[in-house]
C-alpha positions in Angstrom: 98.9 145.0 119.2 100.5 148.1 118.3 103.9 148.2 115.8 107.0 150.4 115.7 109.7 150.9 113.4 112.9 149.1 114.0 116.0 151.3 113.9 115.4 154.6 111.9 114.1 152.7 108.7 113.5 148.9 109.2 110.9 146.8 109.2 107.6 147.5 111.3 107.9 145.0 114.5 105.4 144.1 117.1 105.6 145.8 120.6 105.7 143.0 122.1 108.4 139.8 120.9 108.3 136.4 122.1 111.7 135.1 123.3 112.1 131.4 122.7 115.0 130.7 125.1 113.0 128.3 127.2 110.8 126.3 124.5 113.6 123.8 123.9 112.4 121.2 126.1 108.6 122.1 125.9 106.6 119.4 123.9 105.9 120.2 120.3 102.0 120.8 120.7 103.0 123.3 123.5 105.1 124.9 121.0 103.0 125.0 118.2 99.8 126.7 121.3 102.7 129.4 121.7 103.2 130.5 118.5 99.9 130.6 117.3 98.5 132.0 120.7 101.3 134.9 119.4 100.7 135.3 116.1 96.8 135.6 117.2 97.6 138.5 119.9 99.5 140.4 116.6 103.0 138.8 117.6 104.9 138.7 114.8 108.5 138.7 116.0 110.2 136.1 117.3 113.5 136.4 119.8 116.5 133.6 119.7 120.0 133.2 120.2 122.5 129.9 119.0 122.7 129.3 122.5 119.5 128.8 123.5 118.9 125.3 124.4 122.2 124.5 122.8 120.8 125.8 119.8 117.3 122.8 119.9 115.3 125.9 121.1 115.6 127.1 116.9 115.2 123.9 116.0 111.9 123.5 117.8 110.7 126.4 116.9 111.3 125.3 113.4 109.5 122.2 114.1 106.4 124.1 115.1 106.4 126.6 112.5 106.3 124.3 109.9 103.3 122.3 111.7 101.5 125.7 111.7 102.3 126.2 108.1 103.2 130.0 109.4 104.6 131.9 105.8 108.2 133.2 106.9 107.4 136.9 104.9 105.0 137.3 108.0 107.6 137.0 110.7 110.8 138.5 112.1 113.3 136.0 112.7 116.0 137.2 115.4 119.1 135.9 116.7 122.2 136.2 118.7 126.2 135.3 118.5 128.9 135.3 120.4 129.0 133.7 123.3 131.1 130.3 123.3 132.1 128.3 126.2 134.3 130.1 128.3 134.6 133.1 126.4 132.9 135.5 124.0 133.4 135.8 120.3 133.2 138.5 117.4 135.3 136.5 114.8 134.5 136.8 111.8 135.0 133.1 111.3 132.4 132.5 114.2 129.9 134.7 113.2 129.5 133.3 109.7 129.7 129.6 111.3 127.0 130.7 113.6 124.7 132.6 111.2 125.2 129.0 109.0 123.5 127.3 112.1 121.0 129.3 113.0 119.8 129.4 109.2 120.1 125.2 109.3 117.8 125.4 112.7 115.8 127.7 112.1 114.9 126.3 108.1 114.9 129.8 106.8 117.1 131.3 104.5 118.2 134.7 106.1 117.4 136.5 109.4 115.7 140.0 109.5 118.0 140.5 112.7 121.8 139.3 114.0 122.5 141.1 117.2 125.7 140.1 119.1 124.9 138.7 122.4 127.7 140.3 125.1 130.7 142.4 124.5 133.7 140.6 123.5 137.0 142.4 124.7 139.0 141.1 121.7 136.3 142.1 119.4 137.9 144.1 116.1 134.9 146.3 114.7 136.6 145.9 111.4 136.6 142.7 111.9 132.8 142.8 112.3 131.9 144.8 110.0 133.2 142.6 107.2 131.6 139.6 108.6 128.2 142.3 108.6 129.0 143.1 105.1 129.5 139.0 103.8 126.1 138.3 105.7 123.9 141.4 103.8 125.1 140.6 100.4 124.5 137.0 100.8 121.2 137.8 101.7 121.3 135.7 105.3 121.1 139.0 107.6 119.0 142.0 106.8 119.7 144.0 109.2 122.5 144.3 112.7 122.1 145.1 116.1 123.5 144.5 119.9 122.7 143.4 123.2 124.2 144.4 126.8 126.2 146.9 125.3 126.6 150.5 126.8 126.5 153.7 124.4 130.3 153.5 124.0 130.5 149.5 123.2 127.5 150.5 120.3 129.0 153.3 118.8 132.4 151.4 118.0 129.9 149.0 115.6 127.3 151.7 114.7 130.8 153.0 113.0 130.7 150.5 110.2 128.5 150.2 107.1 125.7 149.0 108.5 123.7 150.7 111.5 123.3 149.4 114.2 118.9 149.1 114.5 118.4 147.4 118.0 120.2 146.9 121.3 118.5 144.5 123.6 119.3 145.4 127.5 117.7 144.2 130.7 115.1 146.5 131.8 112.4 146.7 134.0 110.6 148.2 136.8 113.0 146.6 139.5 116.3 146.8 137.4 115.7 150.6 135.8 119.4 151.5 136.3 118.9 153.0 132.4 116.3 155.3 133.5 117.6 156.0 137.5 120.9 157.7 135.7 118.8 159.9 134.0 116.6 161.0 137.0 119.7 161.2 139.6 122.2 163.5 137.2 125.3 165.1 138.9 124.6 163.1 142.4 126.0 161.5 144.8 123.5 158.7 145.5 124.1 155.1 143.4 121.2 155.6 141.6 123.4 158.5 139.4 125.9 156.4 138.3 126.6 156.0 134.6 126.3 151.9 134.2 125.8 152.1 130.4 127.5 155.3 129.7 123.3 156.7 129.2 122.9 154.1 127.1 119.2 154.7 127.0 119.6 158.7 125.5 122.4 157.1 122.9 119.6 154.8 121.6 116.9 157.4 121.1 119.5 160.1 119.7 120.6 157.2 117.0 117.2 155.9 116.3 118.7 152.4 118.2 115.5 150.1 119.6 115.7 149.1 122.8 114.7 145.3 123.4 113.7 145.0 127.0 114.5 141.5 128.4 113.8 140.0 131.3 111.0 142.4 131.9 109.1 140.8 135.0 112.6 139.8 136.9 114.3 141.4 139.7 118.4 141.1 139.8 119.4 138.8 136.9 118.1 135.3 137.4 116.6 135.7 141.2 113.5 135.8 139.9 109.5 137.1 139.5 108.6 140.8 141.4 105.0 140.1 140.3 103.4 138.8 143.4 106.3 138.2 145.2 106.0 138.8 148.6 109.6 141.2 149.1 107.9 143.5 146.8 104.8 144.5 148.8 104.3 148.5 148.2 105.3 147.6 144.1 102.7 144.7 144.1 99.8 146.9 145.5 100.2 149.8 142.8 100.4 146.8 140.6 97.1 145.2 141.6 95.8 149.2 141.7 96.2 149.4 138.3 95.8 145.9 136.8 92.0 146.2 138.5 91.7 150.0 136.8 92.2 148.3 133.2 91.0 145.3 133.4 94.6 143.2 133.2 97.0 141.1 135.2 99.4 142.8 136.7 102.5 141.4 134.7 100.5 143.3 131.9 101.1 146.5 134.0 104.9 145.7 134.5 105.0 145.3 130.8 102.7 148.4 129.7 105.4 150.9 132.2 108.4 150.1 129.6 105.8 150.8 126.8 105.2 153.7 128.1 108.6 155.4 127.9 108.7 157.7 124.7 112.0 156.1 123.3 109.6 153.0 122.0 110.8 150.3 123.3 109.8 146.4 122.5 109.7 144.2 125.6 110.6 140.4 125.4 108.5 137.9 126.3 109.9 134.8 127.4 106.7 132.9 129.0 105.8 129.2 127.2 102.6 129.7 128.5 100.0 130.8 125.9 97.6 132.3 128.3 100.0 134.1 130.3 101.3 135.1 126.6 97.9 136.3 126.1 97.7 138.4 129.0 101.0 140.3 128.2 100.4 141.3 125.0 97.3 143.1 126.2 99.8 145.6 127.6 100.2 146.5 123.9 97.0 148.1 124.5 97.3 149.8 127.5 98.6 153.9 128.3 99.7 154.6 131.4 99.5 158.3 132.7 102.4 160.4 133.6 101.6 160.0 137.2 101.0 156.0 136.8 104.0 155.9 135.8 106.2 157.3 138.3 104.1 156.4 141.2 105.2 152.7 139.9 108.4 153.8 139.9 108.6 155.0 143.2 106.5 152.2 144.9 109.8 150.0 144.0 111.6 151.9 146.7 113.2 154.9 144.8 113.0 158.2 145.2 112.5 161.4 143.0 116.0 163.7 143.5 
């Protein structure tokens, strides 16, 4: 496993993090397989949100953590706010409330990382940033970040006292819109327009980590690119390489976002410990320039 720095001086985080939206339902002993299959493969940051499984996916995890007897001082804790039924919320009332559940869930004390989950439009970044400022001197957040936001939505919050470290966007080889604005500037193609305001260069230019999510999925929820069928030049060059280094080829999809030079950490959010396994080999793995864009372009795009 190799490490980065999160946000300009943080904590050193594992490449790869294991998102625990879907272990809610699994049985504990699955659970428990997960976590140490993670912490085995040099794991050691772990993604949720008060959302996930109506919040029982912290409370499992919880549940399995104390089984395993893990110490919290060797793990990143992670969470998200913000989205309530039928709307989206940055009060400062609701993100204390939902730091105070979380906490209760997750049996820890404090969080290493809050990140709000989607842009509210009513959000007041003064607002926010004394709700940011109650949390650190309490001790229950250490540190702030963002997810879905474009560069624009980030700076508004990177504004207050405390900077913004992470922003965790959807990214991957079939949904690269961060990376296609870059390629396609000044063009009149769709690949060149601005989605997230070059959210990508605002990270890197800020010292901001992007969290990858949903790094094996094409759209939002449609599903799986790896060995699907629609997919066929993208699953060849896959295969290609996954036989040159001796991995899977969801390793592959995984090892192109490490790749990029801004550093990013890509969520995993398989409750299977072998597949688990097999993606944080990726960790591992260094794709060449021309690897990398010939994966790019065997999704269908072109170079300008």
């Amino acid at each position: 496993m190799k490490y980065i720095r999160l946000g300009k001086e943080g904590r050193e985080v594992s490449r790869i993090v294991l998102g625990c939206m879907r272990i809610a339902d699994k049985p504990l002993s699955r659970v428990e397989e997960l976590l140490k299959t993670a912490l085995d493969s040099g794991v050691d940051m772990f993604d949720h949100a008060d959302i996930y499984g109506g919040g029982e996916s912290e409370t499992r995890f919880k549940e399995a953590a104390k089984k395993l007897g893990i110490s919290r001082e060797k793990i990143v804790l992670q969470s998200k706010c913000g989205i309530r039924k039928g709307m989206y919320d940055f009060s400062k009332e609701h993100i204390l409330s939902s730091v105070e559940g979380s906490l209760k869930r997750l049996g820890t004390d404090y969080l290493d990382v809050l990140l709000l989950h989607r842009p509210d439009a009513l959000a007041d970044p003064e607002e926010v940033d004394g709700a940011f400022d109650e949390l650190y001197r309490s001790g229950k957040v250490k540190a702030f970040g963002v997810s879905n936001f474009s560069a624009r939505q980030t700076e508004l919050f990177n504004r207050g006292r405390y900077p913004i470290v992470a922003n965790q966007l959807q990214f991957s080889l079939m949904h690269s819109g961060m990376v296609d604005e870059g390629l396609n500037v000044n063009m009149a193609k769709a690949e060149s327009v601005e989605r997230g305001g070059e959210i990508l260069d605002y990270c890197r230019l800020k010292n901001i980590t992007v969290q990858a999510w949903s790094p094996l999925n094409y759209g939002m929820f449609e599903g799986i690119f790896v060995g699907n069928d629609k997919f066929p030049e993208l699953n060849k060059e896959l295969s290609r390489l996954a036989e040159k280094y001796g991995c899977a080829p969801s390793a592959i999809a995984f090892a192109w976002i490490l790749r990029h030079p801004a550093g990013m950490q890509v969520i995993a959010g398989t409750t299977d410990p072998a597949r688990l396994k097999q993606l944080c080999a990726s960790a591992d793995i260094s794709l060449t320039r021309e690897e990398w864009y010939s994966l790019y372009l065997s999704t269908g795009k072109t170079l300008p």
